[in-house]
C-alpha positions as CSV (number, residue, x, y, z in Angstrom):
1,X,6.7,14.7,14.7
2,X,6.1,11.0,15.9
3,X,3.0,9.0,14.6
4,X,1.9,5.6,15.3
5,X,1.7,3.6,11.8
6,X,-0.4,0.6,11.0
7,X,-0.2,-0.9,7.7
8,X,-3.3,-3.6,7.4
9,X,-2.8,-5.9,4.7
10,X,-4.3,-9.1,3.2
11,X,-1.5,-11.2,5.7
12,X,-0.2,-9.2,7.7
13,X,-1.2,-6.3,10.0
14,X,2.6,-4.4,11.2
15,X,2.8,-1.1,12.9
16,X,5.8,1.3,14.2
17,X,6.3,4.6,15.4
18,X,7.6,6.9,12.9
19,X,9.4,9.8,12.6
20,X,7.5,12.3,10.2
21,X,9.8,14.7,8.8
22,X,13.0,12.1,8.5
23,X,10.2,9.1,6.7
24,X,12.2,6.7,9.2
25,X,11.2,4.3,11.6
26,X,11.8,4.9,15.5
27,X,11.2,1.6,16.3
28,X,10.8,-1.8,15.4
29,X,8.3,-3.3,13.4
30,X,5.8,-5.1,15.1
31,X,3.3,-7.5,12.8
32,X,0.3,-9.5,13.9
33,X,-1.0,-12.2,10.9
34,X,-4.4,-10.7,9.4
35,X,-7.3,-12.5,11.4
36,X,-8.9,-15.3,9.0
37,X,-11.6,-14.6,8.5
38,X,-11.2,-10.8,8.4
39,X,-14.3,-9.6,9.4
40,X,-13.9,-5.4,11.1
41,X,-14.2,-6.8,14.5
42,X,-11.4,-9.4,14.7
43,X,-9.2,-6.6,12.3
44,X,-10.0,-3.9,14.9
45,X,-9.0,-6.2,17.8
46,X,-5.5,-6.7,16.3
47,X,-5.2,-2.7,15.7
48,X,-6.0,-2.5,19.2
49,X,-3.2,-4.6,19.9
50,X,-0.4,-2.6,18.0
51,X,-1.6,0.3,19.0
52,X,-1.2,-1.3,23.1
53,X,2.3,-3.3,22.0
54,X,3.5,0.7,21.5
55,X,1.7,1.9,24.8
56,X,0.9,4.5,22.3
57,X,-1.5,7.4,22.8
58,X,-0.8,9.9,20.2
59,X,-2.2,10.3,16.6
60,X,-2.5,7.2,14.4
61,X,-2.4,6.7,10.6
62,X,-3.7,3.5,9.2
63,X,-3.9,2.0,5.7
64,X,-6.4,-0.1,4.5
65,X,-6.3,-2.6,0.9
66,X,-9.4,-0.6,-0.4
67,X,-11.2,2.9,-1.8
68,X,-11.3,5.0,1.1
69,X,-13.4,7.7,1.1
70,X,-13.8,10.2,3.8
71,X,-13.2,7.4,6.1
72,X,-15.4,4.6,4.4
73,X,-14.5,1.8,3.2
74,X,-16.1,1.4,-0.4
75,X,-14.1,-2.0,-1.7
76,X,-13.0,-5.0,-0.5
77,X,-10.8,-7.0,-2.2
78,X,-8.5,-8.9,0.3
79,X,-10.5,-8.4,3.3
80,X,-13.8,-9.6,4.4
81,X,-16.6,-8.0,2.0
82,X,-18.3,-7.5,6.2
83,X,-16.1,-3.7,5.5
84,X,-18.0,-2.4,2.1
85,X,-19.7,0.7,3.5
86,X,-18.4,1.0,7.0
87,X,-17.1,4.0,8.6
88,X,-14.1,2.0,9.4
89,X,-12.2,5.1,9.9
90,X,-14.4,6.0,12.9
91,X,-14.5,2.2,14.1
92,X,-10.7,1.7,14.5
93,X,-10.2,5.1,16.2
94,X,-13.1,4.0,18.8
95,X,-10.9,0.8,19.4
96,X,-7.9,2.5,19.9
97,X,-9.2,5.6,21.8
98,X,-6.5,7.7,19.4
99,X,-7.1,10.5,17.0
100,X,-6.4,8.2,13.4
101,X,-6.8,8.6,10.0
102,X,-7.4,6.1,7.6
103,X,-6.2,6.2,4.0
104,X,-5.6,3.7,1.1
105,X,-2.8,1.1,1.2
106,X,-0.7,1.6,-2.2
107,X,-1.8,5.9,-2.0
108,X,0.0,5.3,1.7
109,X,3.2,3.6,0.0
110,X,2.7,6.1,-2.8
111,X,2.9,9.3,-0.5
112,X,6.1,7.4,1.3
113,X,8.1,6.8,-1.6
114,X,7.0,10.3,-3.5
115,X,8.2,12.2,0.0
116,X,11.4,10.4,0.9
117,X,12.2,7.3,-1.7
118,X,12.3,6.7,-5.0
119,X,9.9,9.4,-6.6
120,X,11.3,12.2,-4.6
121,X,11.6,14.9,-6.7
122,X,10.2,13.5,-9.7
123,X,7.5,14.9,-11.8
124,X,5.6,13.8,-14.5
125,X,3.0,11.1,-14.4
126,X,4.1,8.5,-11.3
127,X,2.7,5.3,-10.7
128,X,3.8,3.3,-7.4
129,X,2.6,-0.2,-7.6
130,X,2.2,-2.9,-4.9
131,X,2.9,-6.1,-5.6
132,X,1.6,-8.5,-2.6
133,X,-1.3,-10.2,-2.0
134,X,-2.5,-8.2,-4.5
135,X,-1.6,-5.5,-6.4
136,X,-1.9,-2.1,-5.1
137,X,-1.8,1.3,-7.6
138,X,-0.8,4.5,-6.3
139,X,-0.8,7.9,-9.2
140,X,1.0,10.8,-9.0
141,X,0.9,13.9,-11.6
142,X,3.5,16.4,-10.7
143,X,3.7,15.2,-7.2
144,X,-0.4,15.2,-6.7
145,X,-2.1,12.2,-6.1
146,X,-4.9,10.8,-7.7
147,X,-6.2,8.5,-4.3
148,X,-7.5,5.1,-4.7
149,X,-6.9,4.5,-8.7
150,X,-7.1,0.2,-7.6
151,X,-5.6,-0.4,-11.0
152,X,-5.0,-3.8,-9.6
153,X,-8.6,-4.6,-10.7
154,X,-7.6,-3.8,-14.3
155,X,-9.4,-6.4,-16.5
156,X,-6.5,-8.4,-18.5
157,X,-7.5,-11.6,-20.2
158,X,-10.9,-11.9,-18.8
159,X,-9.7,-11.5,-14.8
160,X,-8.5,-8.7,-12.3
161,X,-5.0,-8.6,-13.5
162,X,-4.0,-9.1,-9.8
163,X,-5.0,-12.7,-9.6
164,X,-3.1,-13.4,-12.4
165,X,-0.4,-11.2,-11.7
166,X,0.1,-10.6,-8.2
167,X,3.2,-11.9,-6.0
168,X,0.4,-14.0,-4.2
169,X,-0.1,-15.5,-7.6
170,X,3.7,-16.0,-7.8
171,X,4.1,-18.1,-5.2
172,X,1.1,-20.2,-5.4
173,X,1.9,-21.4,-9.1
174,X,5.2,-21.7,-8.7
175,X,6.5,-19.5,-11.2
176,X,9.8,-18.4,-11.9
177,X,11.2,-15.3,-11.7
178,X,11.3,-15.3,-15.6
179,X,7.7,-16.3,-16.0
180,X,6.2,-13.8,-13.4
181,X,8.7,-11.0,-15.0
182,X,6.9,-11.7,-18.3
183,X,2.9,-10.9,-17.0
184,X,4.5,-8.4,-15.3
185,X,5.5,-6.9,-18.2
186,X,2.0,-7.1,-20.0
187,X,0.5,-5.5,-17.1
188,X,2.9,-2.4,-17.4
189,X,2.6,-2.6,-21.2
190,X,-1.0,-2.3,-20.7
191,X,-1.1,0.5,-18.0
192,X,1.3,2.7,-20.5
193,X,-1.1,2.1,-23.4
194,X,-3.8,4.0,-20.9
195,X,-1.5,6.6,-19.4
196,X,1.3,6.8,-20.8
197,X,3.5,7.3,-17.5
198,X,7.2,9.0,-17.1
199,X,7.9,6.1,-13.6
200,X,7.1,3.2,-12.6
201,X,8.1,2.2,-8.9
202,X,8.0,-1.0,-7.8
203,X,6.9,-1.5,-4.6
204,X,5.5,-4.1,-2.1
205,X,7.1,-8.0,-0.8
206,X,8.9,-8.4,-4.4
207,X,10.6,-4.4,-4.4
208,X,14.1,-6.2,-2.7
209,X,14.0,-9.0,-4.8
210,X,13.8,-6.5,-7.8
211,X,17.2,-7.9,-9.3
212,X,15.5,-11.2,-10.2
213,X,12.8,-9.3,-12.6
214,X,13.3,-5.9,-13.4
215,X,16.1,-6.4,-16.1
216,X,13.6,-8.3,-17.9
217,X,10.9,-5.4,-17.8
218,X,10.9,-3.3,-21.5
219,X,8.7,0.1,-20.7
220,X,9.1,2.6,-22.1
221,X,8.6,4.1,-18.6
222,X,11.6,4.5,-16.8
223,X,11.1,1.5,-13.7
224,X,12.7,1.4,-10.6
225,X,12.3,-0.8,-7.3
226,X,10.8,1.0,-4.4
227,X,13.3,2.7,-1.9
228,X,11.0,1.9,1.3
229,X,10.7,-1.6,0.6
230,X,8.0,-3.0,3.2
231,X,8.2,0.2,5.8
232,X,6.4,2.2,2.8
233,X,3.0,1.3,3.9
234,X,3.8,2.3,7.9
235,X,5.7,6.0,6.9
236,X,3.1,6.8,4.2
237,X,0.0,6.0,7.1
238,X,2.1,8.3,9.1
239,X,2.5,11.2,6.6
240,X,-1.0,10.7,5.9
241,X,-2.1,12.1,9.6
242,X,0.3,14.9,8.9
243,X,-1.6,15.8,5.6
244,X,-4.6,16.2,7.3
245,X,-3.7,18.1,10.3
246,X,-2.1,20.4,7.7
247,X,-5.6,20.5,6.0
């Protein structure tokens, strides 16, 4: 099965067709940069124009950087707060005219990597986390999620740990690989002292760059780098649409 998927993020908005059952892309990415300010009407417009780039008609599956809830957006944390308590689910398939289904960013990547990368076959307690603009948490216990866990907004040191330790936050300081490994690594320390988990999967911008810092990560937890790399978002919005059909 083929299904249009749009991954909306806090820079970048990218979309492909996908192929459900192999987790591959058909075609090429396309990406349109995240409208500034990025208020639901100027978002939709540019899902619009994915969804038109493809000529596409057919179901869509769309992620979203916040709790969704039967189709509402509860959060906003790297998107315009204009999206706390709409039916953005409802909106975006109005603007595109196509059947879509709207699920959580890092549970999308999550569902991607648990179905055809890294996690794939694994039990045990999983977490899949997104390091971007911000940082994205995905949960899996014996291949179940647990949707929209946002254990980027962890408090660590008096802040969400993600503005301290996002790859956003990377860049804009200036840090080295060495210094961003190390809060990195009291981030994880902090989520095993919680949960205790069996993975962690590296995912988001840094997951192919994972050479430069995952040596100098000491879980306990086994961790790897994310299989999917940046397609992770675009397969899991796709697999999500074939979750719910099957519902």
């Amino acid at each position: 099965m083929e299904i249009l998927g749009i991954d909306i993020g806090g820079s970048g908005i990218k979309g492909a067709v996908v192929d459900t059952h192999k987790g591959i892309l058909v075609t090429e990415r396309h990406r349109i940069p995240t409208p500034q300010p990025s208020v639901p009407d100027a978002v939709s417009e540019v899902v619009g124009e994915i969804v038109s780039h493809f000529g596409w008609r057919g179901l869509v599956g769309c992620t979203f950087p916040a709790v969704v809830k039967d189709g509402h957006t509860l959060t906003a944390a790297n998107v315009d707060q204009a999206w706390i308590g709409l039916d953005a689910e409802r909106i975006l398939a109005q603007k595109t005219g196509c059947t879509l289904v709207l699920v959580n960013d890092a549970d999308a990547a999550g569902m991607a990597e648990m179905a055809f990368g890294a996690g794939r076959g694994r039990g045990g307690v999983v977490f899949i986390l997104t390091f971007g603009t911000g940082i994205g948490s995905s949960i899996f216990v014996n291949g179940i999620s647990m949707p929209n866990s946002e254990l980027g907004h962890l408090e660590l040191g008096g802040r969400d740990v993600e503005k301290w330790a996002s790859d956003r936050v990377r860049k804009e300081k200036g840090l080295k690989w060495k210094e961003w490994a190390a809060r990195v690594n009291t981030y994880l320390a902090y989520l095993e002292f919680i949960f205790s988990p069996d993975l962690f999967i590296i995912g988001g911008g840094v997951s192919d760059k994972f050479d430069k810092f995952g040596p100098r990560l000491t879980t306990r937890a086994e961790v790897v780098p994310a299989q999917l790399l940046n397609d992770a978002g675009i397969v899991g919005a796709a697999l999500a649409v074939r979750q719910r059909i099957r519902e």
